[in-house]
C-alpha positions in Angstrom: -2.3 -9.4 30.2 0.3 -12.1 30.1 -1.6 -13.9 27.2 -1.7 -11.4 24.6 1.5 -10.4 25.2 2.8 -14.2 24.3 0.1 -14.4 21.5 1.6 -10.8 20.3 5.2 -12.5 20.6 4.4 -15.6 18.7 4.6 -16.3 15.1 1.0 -16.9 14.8 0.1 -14.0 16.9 2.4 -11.8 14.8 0.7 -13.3 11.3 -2.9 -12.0 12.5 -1.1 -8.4 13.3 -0.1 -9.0 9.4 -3.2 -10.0 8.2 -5.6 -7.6 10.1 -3.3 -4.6 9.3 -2.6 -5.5 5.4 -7.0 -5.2 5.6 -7.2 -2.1 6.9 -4.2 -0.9 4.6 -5.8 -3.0 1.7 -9.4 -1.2 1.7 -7.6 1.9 2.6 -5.5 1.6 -1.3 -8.7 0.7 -2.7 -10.6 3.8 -1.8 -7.4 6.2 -2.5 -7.0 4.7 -5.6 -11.1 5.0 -6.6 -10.8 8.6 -5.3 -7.6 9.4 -7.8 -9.9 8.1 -10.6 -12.2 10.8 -10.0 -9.4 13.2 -12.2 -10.5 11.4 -15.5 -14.3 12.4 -15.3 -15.1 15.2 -17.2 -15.1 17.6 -14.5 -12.0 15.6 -13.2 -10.8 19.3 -11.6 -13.6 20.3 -9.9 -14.7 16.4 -9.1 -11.3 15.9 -7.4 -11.2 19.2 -5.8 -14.7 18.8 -4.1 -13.9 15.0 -2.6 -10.9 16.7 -0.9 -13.4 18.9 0.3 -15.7 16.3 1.3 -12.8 14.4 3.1 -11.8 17.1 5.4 -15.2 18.2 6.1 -16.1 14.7 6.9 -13.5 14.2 9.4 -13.4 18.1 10.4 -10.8 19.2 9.7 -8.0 17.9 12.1 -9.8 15.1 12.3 -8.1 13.8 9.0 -5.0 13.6 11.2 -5.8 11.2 13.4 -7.0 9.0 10.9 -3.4 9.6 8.8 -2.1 8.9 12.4 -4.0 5.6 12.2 -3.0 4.7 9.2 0.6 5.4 9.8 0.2 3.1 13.3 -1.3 0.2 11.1 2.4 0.9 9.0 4.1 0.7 11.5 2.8 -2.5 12.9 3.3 -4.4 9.9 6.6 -3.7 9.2 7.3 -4.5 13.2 5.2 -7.8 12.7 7.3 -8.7 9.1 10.4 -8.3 10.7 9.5 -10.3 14.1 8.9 -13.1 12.1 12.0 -12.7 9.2 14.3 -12.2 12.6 12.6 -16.1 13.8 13.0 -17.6 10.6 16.8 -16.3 10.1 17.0 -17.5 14.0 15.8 -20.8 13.6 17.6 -21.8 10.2 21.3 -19.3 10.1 22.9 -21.1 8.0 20.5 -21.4 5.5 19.9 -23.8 2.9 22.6 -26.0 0.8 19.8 -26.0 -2.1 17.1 -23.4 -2.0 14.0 -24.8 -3.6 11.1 -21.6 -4.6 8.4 -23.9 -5.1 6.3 -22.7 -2.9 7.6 -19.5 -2.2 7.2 -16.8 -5.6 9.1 -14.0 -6.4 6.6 -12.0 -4.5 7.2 -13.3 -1.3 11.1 -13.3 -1.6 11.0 -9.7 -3.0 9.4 -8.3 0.2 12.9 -7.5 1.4 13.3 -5.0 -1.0 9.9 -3.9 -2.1 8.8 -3.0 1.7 11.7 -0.6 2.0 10.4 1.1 -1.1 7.3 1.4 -0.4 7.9 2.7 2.9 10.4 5.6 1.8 7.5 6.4 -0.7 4.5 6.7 1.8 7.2 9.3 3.3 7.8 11.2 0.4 4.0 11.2 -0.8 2.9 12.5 2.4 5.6 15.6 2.0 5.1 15.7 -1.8 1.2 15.5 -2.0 0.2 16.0 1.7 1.7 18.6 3.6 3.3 20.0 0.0 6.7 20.2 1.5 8.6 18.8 -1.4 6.0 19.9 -4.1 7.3 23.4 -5.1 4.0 24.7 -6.7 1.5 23.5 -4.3 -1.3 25.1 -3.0 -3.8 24.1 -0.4 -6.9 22.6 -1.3 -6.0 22.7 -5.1 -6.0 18.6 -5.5 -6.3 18.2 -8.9 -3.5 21.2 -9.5 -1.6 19.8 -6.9 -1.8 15.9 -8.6 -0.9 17.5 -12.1 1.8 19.7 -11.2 3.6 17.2 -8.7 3.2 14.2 -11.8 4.7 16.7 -14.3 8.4 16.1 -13.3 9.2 13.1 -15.3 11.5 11.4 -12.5 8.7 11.9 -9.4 6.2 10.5 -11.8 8.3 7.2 -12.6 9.3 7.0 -9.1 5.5 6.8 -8.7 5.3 3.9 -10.9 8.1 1.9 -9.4 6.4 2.2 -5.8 3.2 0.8 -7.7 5.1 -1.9 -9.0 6.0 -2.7 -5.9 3.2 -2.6 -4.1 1.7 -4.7 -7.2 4.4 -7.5 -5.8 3.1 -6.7 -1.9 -0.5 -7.0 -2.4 -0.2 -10.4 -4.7 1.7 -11.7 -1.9 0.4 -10.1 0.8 -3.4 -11.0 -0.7 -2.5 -14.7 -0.7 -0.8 -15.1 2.7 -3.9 -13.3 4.0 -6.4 -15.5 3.1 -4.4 -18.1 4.2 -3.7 -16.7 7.8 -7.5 -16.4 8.4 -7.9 -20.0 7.5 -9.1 -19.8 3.5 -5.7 -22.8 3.1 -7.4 -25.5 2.6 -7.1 -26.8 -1.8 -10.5 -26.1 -2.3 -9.9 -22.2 -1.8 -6.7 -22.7 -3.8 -8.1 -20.9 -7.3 -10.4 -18.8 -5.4 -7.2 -17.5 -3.5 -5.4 -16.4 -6.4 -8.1 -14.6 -8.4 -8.6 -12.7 -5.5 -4.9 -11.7 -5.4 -4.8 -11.1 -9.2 -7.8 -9.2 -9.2 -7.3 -6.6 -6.6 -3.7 -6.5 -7.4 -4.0 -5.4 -10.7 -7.5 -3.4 -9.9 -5.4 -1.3 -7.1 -2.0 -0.9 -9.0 -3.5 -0.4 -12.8 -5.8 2.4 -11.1 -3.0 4.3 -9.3 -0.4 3.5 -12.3 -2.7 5.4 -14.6 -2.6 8.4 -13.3 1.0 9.1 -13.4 0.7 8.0 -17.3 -1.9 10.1 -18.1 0.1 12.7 -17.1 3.1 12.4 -18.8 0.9 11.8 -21.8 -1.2 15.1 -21.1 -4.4 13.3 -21.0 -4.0 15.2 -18.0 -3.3 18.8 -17.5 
């Protein structure tokens, strides 16, 4: 027991926690996101409506709750590995650099400070707004498609929307990258590979959720 404990207390061991749980949270975007598309088919009411169906008689019921529960754990251990190892770096080096040189670290990576807060007091309100419906004042159970229209309508909860995607657009570049790099994929050789990856399912994840919102305030959706 003693050596996963001082694996889970080192920096390394606390960079797989971030890797494995950005996968399971990365594939777990992708699919919400290909399920939202599901609006803009022709039948995007009835399409959307069903694969809620589908969902929760796939994982009957309250079933769907432990996986939310899951997901939620998987949350919670990547903001408690991010901050282990942002409390050792401000603990090894407090007085910070004279000169701060960026080259190798983007805007991405220094924005996590402020984009991880924001996405985190989004999953919260997305899960009353769209989830349980306690902040959506017209919502009505099983209704997804209704409930997606209705709850995008107001204009400030749909850009509020879009500024969470742009900041998740900033996580998953960065988080992508440093992925990749934790499972070994560092070496220059994997150095272009690495960043189409990230700029592909960045903008693939974030363009897919983004449009939604839009085509609502446009009435594309309705």
């Amino acid at each position: 027991m003693a050596a996963p404990a001082t694996l889970l207390n080192s920096s390394v061991g606390k960079k797989i926690v971030m890797a494995i749980t950005g996968i399971v949270l990365s594939l777990f975007v992708l699919g919400h996101m290909a399920g939202n598309l599901q609006a803009f088919l022709p039948n995007g009411a009835v399409a959307l409506d069903h694969y809620g169906a589908f969902l929760r008689e796939l994982l009957h019921g309250t079933g769907i709750w432990f996986v939310r529960a899951g997901l939620l754990l998987a949350v919670g251990l990547h903001v408690w590995a991010y901050l282990g190892l942002t409390l050792k770096s401000w603990a090894a080096r407090p007085k910070g650099y004279s000169v701060t040189d960026y080259e190798e670290a983007d805007f991405a990576s220094r924005s996590m400070r402020w984009t991880g807060p924001i996405l985190a007091a989004f999953i919260v309100f997305h899960l009353l707004h769209l989830t349980t419906g306690t902040l959506h004042p017209h919502f009505v159970e099983g209704k997804v498609y209704q409930n997606l229209v209705t709850g995008l309508a107001p204009v400030p909860v749909a850009l509020f929307y879009i500024l969470a995607m742009g900041c998740l657009a900033f996580h998953l570049w960065h988080g992508a990258w440093s992925m990749l790099q934790t499972l070994g994929l560092s070496h220059p050789k994997y150095l272009k590979a690495r960043k189409a990856f990230a700029i592909v399912f960045t903008v693939l994840v974030t363009g897919g959720f983004v449009l939604v919102p839009l085509a609502v305030l446009a009435g594309m959706l309705k």
